[in-house]
N, C-alpha and C positions, 0 to 999 in steps of 0.2 A: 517116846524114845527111852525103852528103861534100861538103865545102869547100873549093875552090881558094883558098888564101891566098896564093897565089905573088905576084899583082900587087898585092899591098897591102904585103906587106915594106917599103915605105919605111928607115928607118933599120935595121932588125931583119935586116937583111941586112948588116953590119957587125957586127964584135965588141962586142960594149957592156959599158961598165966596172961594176961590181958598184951604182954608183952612178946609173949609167943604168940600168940594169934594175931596179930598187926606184922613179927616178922615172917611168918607164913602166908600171909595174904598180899607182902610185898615180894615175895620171892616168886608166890602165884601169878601177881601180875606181869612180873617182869619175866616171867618165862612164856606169859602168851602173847606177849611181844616181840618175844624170838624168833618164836619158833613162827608167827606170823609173820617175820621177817625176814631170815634166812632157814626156814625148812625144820626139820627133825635134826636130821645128821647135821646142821649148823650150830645147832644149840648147843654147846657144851657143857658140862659143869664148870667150867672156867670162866667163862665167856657170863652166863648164870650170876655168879658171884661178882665180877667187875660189874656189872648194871644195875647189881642192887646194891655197890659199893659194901662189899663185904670178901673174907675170907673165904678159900673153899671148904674149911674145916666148919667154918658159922655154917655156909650152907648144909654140910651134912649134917651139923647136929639137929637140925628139922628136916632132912630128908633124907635117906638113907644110901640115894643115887641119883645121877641125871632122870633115869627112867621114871623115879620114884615123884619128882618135880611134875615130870609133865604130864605122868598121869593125874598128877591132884591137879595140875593144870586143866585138862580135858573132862575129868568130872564135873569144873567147877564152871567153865565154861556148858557142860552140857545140862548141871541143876542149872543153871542161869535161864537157858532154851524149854528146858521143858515146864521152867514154873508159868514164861511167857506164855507159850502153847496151852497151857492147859486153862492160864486166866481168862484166853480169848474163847476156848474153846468151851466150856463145861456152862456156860449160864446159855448155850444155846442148842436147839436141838434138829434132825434131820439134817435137811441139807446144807442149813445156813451153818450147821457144826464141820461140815465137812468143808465149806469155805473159809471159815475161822480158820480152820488147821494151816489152807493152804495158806493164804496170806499173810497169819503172822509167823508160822516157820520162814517164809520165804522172806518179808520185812523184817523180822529179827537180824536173820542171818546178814540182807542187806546192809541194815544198820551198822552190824557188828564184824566189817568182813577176816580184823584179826581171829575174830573168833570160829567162822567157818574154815579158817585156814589151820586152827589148830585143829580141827574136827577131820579136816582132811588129811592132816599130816599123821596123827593119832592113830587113824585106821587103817593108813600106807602103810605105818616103818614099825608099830606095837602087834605084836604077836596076841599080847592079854587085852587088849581091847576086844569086846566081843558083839558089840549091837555095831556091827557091819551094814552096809547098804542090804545085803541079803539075808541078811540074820531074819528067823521068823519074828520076833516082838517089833519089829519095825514095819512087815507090812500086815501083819495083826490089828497093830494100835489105828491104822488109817483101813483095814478092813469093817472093823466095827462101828467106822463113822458110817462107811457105805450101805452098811447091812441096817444101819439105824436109819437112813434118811430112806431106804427103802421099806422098812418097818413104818415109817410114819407118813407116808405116801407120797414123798416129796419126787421119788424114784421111780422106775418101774420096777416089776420084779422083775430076775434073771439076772443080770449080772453077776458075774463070779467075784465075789469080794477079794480074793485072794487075789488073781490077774487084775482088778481094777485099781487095788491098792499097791500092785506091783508097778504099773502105768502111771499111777500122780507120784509116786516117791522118784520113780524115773526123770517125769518132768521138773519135779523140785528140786531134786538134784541139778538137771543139764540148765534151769534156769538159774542158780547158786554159782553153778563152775562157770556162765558165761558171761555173769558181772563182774566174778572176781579175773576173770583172764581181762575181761574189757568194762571197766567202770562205767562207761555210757552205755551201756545197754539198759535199755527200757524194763526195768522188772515189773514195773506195775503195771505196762502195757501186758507184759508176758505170762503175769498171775490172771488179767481181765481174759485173757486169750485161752489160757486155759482152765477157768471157770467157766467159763461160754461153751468150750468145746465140751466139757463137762455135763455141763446142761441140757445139751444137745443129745448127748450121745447116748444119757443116765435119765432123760426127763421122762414123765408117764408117757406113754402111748396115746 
């Protein structure tokens, strides 16, 4: 999941005193607290400042806006995701890389459900968010797994990488939005189901 964080550096592109980077990373956290608890349009800058017991002037002097908060919010939440993804993912190769992917995006996210709610909220109501559910670097990065496990004979050949890594991002998705709408739902039954269907469907002839 790649992320251009370049234009949102605001202050973070200066050295910051050990003191500014602890109040930055409490302001971080307490804004993916929010906004995983009453939404985008919940989170104020007001609202921001009273939970991290501070002024709203404190607040802007490390952030330049509400907007500006949750975007470092949503970065920091998504480097969080993709260093997980990528630890499970890279010491392995073919197919079993392409099940790393799915499981621990999918258990990450379970884990962390504030944090898929920031990820969802982020690409509803932010205009400059740009790795969307449909952006191409998103089914790019899960195309190349499938192109790799078919490279290594795990696969058959044929399959369209592009439509197949359109199809698990799809499931990863509807299995994300179906734990956080209802907590008991089985995700790890629902990642086995569709690995299996995976297998079936992608395995050699």
């Amino acid at each position: 999941m790649p992320l251009d964080n370049t234009k949102w550096r605001d202050r973070a592109d200066r050295s910051l005193t050990i003191t500014e980077q602890a109040r930055r990373a409490q302001l971080i956290r307490v804004t993916i607290e929010l906004v995983a608890q009453h939404g985008y349009p919940g989170t104020s800058l007001a609202r921001i400042a009273e939970a991290a017991d501070l002024s709203k002037a404190a607040v802007l002097y490390h952030f330049p806006s509400k907007d500006a908060v949750v975007r470092a919010a949503y970065a920091t939440v998504l480097e969080g995701l993709t260093e997980h993804v990528s630890a499970a993912v890279e010491p392995l190769s073919g197919a079993a890389a392409l099940e790393a992917y799915i499981r621990s995006l999918v258990g990450y996210l379970v884990e962390h459900p504030a944090y898929a709610r920031v990820i969802v909220a982020a690409i509803a109501e932010d205009e400059e968010v740009t790795d969307r559910p449909n952006a191409p670097s998103r089914w790019q990065t899960v195309g190349l797994l499938v192109e790799a496990a078919s490279a290594a004979g795990d696969h058959r050949v044929g399959p369209d990488p592009r439509i197949t890594a359109v199809i698990i991002n799809g499931a990863i998705d509807a299995i994300v939005s179906e734990y956080l709408d209802d907590p008991r739902f089985d995700t790890t039954r629902a990642v086995d189901e569709l690995v299996d269907l995976l297998t079936r469907a992608l395995g050699r002839s």
